[in-house]
Structures are given as C-alpha cells and as structure tokens.
N, CA, C and O atoms as CSV, one atom per row, in Angstrom:
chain,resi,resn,atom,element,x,y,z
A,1,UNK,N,N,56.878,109.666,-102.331
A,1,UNK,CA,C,56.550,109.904,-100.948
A,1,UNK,C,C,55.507,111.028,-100.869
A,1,UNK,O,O,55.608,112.069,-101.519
A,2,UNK,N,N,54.413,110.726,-99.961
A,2,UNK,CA,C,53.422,111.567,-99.995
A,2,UNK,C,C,53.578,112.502,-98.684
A,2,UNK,O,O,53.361,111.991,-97.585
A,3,UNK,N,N,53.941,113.833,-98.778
A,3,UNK,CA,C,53.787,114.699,-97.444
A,3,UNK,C,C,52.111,115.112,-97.021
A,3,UNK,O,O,51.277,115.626,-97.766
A,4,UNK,N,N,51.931,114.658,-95.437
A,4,UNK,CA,C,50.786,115.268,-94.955
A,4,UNK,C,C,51.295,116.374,-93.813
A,4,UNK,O,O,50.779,116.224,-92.706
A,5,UNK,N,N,52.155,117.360,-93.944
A,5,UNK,CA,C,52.640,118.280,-92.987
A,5,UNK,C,C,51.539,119.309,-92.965
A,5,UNK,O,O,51.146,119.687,-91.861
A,6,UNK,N,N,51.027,119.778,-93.996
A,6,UNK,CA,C,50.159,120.884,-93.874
A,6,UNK,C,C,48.723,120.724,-92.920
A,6,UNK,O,O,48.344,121.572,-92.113
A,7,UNK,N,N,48.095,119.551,-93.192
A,7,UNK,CA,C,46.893,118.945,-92.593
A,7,UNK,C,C,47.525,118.835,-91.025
A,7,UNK,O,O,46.871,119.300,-90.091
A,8,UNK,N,N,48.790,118.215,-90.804
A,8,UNK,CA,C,49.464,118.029,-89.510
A,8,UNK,C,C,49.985,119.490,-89.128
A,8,UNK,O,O,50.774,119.526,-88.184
A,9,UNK,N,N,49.767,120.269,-89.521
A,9,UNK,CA,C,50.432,121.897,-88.607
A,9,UNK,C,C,48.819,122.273,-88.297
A,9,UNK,O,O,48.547,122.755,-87.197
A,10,UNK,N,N,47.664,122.022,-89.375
A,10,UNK,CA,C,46.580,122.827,-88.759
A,10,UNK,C,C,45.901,122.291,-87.949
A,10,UNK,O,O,44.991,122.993,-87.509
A,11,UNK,N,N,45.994,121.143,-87.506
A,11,UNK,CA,C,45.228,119.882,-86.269
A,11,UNK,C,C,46.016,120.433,-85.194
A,11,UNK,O,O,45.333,120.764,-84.226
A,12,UNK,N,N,47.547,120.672,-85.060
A,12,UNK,CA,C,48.391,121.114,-83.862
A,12,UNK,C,C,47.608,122.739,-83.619
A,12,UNK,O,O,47.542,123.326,-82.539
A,13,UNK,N,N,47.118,123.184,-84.824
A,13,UNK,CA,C,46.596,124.657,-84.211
A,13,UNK,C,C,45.745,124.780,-83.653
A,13,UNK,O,O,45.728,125.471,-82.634
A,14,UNK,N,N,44.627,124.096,-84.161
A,14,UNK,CA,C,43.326,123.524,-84.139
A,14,UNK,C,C,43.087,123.415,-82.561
A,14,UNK,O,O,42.455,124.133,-81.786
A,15,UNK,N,N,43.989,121.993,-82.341
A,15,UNK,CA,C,44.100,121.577,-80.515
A,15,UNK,C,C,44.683,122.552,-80.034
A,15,UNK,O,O,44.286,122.755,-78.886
A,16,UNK,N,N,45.588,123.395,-80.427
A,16,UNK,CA,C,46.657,124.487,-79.395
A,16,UNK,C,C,45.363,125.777,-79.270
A,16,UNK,O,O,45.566,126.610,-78.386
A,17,UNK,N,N,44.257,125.922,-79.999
A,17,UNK,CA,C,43.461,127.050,-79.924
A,17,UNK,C,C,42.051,126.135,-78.981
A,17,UNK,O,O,41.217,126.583,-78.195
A,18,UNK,N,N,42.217,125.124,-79.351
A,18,UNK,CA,C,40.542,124.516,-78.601
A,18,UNK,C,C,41.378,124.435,-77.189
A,18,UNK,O,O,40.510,124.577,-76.328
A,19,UNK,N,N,42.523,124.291,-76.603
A,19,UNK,CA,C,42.711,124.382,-75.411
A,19,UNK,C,C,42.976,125.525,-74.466
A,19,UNK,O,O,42.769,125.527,-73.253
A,20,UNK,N,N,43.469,126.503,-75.210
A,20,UNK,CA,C,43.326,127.984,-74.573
A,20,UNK,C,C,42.100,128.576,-74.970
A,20,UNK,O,O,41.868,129.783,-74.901
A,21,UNK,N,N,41.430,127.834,-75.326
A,21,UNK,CA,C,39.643,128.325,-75.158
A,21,UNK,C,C,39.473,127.709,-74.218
A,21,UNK,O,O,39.130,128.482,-73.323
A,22,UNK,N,N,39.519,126.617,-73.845
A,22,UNK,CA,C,38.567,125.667,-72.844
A,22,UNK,C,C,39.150,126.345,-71.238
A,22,UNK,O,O,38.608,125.909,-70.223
A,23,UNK,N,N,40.061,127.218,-71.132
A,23,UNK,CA,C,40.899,127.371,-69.775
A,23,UNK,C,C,39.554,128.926,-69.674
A,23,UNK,O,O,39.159,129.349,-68.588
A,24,UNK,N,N,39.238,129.324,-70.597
A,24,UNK,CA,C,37.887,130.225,-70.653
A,24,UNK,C,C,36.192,129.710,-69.629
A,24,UNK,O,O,35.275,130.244,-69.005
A,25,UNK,N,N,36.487,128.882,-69.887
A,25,UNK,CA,C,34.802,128.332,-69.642
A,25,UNK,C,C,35.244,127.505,-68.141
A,25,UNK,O,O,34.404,126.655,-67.846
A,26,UNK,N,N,36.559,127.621,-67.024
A,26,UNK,CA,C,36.673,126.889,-66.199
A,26,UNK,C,C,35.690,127.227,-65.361
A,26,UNK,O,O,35.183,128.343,-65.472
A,27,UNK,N,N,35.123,126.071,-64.095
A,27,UNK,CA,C,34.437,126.192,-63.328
A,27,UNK,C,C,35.334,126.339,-61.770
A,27,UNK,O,O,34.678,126.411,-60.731
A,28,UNK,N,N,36.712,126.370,-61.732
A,28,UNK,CA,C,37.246,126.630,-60.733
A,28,UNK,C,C,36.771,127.670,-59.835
A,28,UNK,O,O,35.658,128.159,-60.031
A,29,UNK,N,N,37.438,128.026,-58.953
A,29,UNK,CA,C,36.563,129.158,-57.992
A,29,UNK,C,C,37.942,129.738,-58.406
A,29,UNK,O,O,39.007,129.201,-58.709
A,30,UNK,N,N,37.377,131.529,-58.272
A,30,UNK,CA,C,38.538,132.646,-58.310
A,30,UNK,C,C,39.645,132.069,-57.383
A,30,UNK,O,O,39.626,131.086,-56.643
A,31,UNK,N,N,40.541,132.913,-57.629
A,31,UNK,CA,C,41.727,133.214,-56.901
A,31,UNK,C,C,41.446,133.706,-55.545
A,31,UNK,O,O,40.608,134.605,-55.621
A,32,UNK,N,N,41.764,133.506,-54.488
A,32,UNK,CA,C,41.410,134.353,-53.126
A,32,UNK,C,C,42.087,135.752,-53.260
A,32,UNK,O,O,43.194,135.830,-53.793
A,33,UNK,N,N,41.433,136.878,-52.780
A,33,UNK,CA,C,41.729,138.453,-53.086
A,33,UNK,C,C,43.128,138.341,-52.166
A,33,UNK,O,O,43.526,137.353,-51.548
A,34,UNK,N,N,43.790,139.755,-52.279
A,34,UNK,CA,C,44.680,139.938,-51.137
A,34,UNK,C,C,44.252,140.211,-49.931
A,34,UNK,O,O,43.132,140.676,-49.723
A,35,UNK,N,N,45.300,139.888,-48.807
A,35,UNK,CA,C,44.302,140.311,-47.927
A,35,UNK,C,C,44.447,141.725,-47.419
A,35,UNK,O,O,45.406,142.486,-47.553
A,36,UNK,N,N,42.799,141.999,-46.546
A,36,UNK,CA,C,42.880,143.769,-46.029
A,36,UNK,C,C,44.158,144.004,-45.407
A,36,UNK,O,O,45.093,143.336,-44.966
A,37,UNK,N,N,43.860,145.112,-45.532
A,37,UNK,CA,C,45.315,146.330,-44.380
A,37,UNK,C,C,44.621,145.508,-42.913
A,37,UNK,O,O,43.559,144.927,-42.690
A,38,UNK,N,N,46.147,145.901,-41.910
A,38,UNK,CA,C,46.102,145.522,-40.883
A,38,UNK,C,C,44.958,146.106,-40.115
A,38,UNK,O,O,44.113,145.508,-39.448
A,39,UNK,N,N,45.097,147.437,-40.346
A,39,UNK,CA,C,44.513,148.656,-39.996
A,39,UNK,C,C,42.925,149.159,-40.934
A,39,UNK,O,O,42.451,150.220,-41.338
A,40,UNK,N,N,42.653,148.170,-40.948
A,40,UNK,CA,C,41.777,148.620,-41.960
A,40,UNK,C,C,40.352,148.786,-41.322
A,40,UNK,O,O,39.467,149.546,-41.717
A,41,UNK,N,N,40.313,148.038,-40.402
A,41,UNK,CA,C,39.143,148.422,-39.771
A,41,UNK,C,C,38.957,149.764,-38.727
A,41,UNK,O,O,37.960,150.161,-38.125
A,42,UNK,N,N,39.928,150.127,-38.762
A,42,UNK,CA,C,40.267,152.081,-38.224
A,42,UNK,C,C,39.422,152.814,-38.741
A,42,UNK,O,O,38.791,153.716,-38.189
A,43,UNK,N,N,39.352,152.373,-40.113
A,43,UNK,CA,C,39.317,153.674,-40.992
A,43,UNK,C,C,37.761,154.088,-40.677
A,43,UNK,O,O,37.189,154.608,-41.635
A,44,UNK,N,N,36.783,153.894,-39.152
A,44,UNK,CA,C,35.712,154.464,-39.152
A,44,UNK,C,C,35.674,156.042,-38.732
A,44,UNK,O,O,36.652,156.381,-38.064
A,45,UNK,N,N,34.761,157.019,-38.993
A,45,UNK,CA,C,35.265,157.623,-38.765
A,45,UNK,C,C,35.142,158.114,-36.879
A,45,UNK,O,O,34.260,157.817,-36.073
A,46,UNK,N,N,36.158,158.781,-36.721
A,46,UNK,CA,C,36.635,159.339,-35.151
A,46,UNK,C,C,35.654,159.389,-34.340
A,46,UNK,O,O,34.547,159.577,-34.845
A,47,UNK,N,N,35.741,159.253,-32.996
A,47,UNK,CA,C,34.930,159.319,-32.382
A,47,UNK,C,C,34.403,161.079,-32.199
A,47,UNK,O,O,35.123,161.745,-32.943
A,48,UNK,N,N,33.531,161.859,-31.553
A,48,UNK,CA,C,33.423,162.967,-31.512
A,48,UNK,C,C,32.345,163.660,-31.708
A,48,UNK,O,O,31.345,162.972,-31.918
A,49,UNK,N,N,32.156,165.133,-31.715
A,49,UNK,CA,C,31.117,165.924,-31.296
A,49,UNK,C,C,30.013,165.222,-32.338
A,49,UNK,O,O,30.491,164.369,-33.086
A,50,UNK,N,N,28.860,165.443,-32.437
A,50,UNK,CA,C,27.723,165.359,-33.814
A,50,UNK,C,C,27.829,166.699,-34.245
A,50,UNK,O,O,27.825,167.784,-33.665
A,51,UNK,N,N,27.962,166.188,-35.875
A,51,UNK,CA,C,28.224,167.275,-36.613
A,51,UNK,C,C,26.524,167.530,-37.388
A,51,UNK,O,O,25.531,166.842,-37.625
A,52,UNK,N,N,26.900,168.717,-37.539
A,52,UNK,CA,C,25.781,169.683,-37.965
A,52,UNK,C,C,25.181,168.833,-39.249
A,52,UNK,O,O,26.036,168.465,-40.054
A,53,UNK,N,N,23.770,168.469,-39.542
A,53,UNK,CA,C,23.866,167.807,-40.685
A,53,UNK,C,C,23.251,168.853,-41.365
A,53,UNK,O,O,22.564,169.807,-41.000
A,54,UNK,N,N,23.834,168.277,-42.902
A,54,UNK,CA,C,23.633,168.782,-44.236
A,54,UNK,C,C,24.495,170.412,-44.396
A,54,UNK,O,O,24.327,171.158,-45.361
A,55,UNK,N,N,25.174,170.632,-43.528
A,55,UNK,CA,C,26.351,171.739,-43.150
A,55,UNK,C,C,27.424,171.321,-44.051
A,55,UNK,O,O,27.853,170.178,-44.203
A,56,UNK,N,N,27.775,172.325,-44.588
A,56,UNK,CA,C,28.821,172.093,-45.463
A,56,UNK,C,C,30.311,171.593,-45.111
A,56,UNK,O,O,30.785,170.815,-45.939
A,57,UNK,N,N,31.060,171.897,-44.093
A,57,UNK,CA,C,31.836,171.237,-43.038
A,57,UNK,C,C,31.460,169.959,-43.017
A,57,UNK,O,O,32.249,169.049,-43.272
A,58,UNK,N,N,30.072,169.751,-42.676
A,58,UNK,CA,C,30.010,168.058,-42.581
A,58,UNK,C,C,30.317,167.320,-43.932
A,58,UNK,O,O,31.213,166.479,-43.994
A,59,UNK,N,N,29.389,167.731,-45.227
A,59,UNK,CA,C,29.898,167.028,-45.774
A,59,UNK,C,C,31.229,166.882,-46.735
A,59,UNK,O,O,31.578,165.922,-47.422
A,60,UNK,N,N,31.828,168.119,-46.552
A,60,UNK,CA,C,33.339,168.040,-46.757
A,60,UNK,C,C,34.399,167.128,-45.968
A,60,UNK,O,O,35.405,166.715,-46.545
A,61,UNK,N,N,34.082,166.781,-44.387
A,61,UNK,CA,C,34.814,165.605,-43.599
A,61,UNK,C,C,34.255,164.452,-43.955
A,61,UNK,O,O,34.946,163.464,-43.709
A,62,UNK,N,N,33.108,164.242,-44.512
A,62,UNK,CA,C,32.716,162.866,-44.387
A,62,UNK,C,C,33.387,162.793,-45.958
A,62,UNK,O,O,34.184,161.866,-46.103
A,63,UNK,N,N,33.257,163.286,-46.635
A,63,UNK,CA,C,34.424,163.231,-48.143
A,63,UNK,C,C,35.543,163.073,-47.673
A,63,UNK,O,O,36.136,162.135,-48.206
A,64,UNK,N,N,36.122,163.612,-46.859
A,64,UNK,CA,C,37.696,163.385,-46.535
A,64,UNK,C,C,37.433,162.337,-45.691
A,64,UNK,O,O,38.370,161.577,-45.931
A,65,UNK,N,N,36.758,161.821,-44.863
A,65,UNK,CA,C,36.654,160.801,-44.197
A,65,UNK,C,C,36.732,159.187,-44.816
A,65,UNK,O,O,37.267,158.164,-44.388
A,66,UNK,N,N,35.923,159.499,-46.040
A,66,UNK,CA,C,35.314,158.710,-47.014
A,66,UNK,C,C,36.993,157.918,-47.531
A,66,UNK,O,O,37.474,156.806,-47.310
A,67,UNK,N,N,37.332,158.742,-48.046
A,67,UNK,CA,C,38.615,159.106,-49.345
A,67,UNK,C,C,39.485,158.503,-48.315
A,67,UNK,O,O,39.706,157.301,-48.460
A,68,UNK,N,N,40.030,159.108,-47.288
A,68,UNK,CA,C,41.149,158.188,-46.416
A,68,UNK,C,C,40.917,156.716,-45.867
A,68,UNK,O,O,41.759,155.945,-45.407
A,69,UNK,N,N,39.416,156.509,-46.054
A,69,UNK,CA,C,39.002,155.517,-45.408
A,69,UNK,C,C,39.259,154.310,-46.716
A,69,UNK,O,O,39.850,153.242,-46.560
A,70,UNK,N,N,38.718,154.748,-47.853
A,70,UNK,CA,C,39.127,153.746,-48.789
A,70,UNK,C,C,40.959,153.584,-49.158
A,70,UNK,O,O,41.468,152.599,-49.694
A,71,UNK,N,N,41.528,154.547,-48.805
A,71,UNK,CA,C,42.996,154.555,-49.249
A,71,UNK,C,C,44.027,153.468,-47.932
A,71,UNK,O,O,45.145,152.954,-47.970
A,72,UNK,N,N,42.903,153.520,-46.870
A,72,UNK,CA,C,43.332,152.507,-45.996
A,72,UNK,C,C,43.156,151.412,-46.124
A,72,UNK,O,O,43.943,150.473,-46.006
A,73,UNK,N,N,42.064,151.433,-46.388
A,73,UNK,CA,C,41.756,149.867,-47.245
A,73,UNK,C,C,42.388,149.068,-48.280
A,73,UNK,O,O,42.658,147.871,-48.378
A,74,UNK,N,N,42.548,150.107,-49.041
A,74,UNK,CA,C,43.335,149.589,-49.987
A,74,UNK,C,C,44.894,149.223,-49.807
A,74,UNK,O,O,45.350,148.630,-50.784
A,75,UNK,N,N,45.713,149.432,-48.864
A,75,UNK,CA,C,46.946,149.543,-48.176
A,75,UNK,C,C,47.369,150.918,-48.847
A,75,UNK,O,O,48.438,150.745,-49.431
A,76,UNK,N,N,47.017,151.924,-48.944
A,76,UNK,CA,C,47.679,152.988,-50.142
A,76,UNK,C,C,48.255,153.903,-48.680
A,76,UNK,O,O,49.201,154.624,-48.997
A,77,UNK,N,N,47.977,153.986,-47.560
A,77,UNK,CA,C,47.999,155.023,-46.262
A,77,UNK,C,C,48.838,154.474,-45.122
A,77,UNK,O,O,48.081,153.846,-44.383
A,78,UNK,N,N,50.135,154.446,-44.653
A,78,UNK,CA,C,50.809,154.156,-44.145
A,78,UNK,C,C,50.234,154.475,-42.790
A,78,UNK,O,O,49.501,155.463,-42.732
A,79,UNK,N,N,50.417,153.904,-41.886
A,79,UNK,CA,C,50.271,154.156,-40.555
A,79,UNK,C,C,50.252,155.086,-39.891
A,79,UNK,O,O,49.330,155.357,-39.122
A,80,UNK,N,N,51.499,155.911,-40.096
A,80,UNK,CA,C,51.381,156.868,-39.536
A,80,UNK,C,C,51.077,158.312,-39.701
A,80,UNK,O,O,50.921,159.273,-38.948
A,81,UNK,N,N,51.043,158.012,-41.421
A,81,UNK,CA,C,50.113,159.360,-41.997
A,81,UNK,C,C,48.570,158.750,-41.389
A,81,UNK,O,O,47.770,159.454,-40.772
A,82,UNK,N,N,48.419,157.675,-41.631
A,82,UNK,CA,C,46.647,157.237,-41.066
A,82,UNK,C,C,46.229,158.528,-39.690
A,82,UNK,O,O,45.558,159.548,-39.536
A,83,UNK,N,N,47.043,157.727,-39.023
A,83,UNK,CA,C,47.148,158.252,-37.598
A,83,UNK,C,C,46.961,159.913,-37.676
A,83,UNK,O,O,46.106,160.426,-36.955
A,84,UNK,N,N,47.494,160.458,-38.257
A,84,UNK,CA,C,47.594,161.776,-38.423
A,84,UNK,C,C,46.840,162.452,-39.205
A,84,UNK,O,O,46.542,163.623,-38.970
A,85,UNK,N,N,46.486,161.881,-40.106
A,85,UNK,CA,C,44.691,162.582,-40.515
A,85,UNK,C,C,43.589,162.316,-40.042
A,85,UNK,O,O,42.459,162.757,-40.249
A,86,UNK,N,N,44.133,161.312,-39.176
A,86,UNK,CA,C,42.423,161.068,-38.266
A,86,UNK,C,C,42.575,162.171,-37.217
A,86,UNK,O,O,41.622,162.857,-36.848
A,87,UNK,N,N,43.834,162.307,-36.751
A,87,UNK,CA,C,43.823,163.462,-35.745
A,87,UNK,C,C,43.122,164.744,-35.946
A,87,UNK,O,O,42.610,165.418,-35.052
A,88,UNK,N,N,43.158,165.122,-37.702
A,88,UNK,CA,C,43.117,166.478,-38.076
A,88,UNK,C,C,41.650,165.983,-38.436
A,88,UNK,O,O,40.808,166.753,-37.974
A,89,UNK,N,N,41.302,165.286,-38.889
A,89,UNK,CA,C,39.628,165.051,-38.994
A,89,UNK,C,C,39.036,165.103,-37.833
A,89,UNK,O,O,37.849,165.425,-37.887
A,90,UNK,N,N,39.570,164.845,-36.571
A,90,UNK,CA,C,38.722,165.318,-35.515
A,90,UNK,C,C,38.956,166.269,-34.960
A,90,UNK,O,O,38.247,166.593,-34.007
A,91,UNK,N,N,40.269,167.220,-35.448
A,91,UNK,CA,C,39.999,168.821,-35.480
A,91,UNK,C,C,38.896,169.159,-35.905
A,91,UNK,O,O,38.045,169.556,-35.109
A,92,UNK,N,N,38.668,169.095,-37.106
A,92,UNK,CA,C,38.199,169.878,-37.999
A,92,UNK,C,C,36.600,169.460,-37.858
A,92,UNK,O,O,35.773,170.237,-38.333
A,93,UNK,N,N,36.158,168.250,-37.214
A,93,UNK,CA,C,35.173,168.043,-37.006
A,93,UNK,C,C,34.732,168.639,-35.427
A,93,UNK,O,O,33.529,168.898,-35.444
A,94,UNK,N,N,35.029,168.778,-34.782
A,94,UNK,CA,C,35.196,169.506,-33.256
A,94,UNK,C,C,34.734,171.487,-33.568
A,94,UNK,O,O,33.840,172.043,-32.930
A,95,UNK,N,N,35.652,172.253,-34.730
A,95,UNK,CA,C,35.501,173.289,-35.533
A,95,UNK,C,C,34.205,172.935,-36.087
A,95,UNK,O,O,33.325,173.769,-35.875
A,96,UNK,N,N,33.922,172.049,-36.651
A,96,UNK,CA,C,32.602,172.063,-37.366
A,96,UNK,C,C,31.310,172.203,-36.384
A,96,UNK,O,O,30.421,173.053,-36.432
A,97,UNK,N,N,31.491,170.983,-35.370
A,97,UNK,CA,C,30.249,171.152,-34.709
A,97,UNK,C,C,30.683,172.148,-33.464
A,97,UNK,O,O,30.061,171.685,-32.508
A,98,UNK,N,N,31.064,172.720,-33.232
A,98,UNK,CA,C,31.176,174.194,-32.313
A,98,UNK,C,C,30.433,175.165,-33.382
A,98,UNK,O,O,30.197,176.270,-32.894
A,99,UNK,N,N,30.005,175.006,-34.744
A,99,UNK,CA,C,29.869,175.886,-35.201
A,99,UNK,C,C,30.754,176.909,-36.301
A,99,UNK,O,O,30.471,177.819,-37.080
A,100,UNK,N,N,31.788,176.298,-35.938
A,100,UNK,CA,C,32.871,177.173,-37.289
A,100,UNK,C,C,33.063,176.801,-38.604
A,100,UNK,O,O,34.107,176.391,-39.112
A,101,UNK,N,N,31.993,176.970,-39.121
A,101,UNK,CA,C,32.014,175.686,-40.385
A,101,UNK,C,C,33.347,176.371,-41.559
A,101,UNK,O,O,33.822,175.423,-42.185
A,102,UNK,N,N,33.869,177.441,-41.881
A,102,UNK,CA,C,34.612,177.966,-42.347
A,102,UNK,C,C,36.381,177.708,-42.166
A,102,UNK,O,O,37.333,177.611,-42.939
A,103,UNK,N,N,36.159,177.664,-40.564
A,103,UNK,CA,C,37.433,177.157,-39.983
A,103,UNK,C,C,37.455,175.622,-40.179
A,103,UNK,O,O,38.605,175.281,-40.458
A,104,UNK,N,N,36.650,174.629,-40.138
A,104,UNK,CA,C,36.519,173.187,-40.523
A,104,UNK,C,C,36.493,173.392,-41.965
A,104,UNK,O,O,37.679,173.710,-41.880
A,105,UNK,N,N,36.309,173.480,-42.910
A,105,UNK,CA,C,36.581,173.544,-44.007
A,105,UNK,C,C,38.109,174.122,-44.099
A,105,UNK,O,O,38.777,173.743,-45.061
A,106,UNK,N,N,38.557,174.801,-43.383
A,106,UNK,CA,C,40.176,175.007,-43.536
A,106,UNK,C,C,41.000,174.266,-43.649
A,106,UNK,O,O,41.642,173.915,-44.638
A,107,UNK,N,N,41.040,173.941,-42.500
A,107,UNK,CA,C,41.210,172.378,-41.606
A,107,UNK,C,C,41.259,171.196,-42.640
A,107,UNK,O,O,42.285,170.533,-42.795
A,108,UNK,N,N,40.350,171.014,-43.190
A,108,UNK,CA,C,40.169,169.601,-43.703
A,108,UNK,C,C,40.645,170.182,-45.418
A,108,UNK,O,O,40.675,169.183,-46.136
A,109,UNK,N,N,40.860,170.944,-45.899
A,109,UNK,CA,C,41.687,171.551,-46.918
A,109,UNK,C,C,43.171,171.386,-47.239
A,109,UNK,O,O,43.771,170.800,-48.139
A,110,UNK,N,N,43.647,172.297,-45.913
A,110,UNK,CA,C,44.997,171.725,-45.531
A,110,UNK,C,C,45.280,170.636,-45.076
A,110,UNK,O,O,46.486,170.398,-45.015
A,111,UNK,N,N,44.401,169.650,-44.626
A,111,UNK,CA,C,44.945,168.147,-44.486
A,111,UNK,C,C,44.749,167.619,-45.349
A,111,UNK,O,O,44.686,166.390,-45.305
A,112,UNK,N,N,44.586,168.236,-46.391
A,112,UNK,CA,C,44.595,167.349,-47.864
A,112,UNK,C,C,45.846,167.868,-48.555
A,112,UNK,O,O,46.736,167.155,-49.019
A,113,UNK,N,N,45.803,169.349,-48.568
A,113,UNK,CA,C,46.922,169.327,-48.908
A,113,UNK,C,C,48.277,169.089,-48.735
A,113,UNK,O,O,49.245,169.042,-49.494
A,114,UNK,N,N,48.039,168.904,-47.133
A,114,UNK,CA,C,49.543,168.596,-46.698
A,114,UNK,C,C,49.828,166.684,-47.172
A,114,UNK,O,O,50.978,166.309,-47.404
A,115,UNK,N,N,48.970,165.965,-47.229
A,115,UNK,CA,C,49.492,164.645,-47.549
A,115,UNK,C,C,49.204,164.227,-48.817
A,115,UNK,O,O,49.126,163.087,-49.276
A,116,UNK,N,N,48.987,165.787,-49.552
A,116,UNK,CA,C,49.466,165.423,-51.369
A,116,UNK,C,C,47.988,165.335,-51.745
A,116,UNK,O,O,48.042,165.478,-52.966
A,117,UNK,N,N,46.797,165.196,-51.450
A,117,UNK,CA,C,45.692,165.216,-51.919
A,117,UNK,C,C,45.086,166.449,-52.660
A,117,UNK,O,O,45.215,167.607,-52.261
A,118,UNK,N,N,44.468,166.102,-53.687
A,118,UNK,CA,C,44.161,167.346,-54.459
A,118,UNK,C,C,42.566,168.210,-53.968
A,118,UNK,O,O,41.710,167.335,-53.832
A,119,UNK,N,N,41.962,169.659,-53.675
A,119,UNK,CA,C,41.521,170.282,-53.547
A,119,UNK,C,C,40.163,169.291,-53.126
A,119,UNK,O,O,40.135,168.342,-53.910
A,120,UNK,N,N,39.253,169.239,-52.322
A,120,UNK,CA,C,38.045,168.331,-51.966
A,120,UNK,C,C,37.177,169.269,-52.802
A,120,UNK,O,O,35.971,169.052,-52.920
C-alpha cells in the first residue's frame, strides 16, 4: 500500500494559506464607522465676546476648546461634564476679551484640572 498523506497535508495548507490571503485583496467596501455622539455637533465653540487675537488667553481656550471638542466627538465627554466646560470656556473667554488675560488663563487651567485633564 502506497501512502500519499504528506503531499495531501501540504495541498490542505497550500489552499488553507491561498484563502486567508485572498480575504486580503477584497474589493468589498469598509465596514460603516460608528456613529457620532448625539451631541457632537455642540462641540463649536460658545457663543461670545471676540477674543483678543494672537493673546495668549486666546490661544490657550481655543486649545481647550479644541481638546473638549474632539473628546465629544469621540463619545469620551458625558453630557453633563460637556455642558459644564462650555460654561467655564465662556468664562474664561468673557475674562479674556475684557482684557484679563491672566485671569482667563486661570480659568481655563482649573477647568482642566477639575475634569482630570493634564496642565494645557
């Protein structure tokens, strides 16, 4: 009796590797993404005074503006923290364009630190 098992295990590999290649080269369309936060289109920033440009206040809120705005997006910002740093961003932007650029930089410091964000 003649065994052909060896020739027959490497044809099963052969096909078991040419087919988890070929799932490589599909022309399917992606997967559809998840979808946005409910809230996601919030995340512009607040309505309010015009801030001083190229003022350091400004561009420290538009960084914090920036940063909460993508964390909303991403679903990472619960509602009602949302809600509540937009409040303090339009403190601190109100401080800015009155002119207190020191006190807006406070402001937008401690609203980082209070919802766990590290130093802007």
């Amino acid at each position: 009796m003649i065994r052909v098992t060896a020739p027959k295990a490497s044809a099963i590999f052969a096909l078991a590797l040419a087919a988890g290649l070929a799932g490589c080269n599909s022309n399917a369309a992606p997967a559809a993404s998840a979808p946005a936060s409910a809230y996601a289109s919030e995340s512009a920033r607040p309505a309010g005074p015009p801030l001083p440009p190229g003022a350091r206040c400004t561009n420290e809120i538009d960084k914090w503006q920036a940063l909460v705005s993508k964390d909303v997006r991403n679903g990472m910002v619960d509602r009602s923290v949302y809600n509540k740093i937009e409040g303090e961003i339009a403190e601190a932007q109100s401080a800015c364009a009155a002119g207190h650029g020191e006190q807006a930089l406070r402001l937008v410091q401690e609203s980082r630190a209070r919802h766990g964000y590290p130093p802007g």
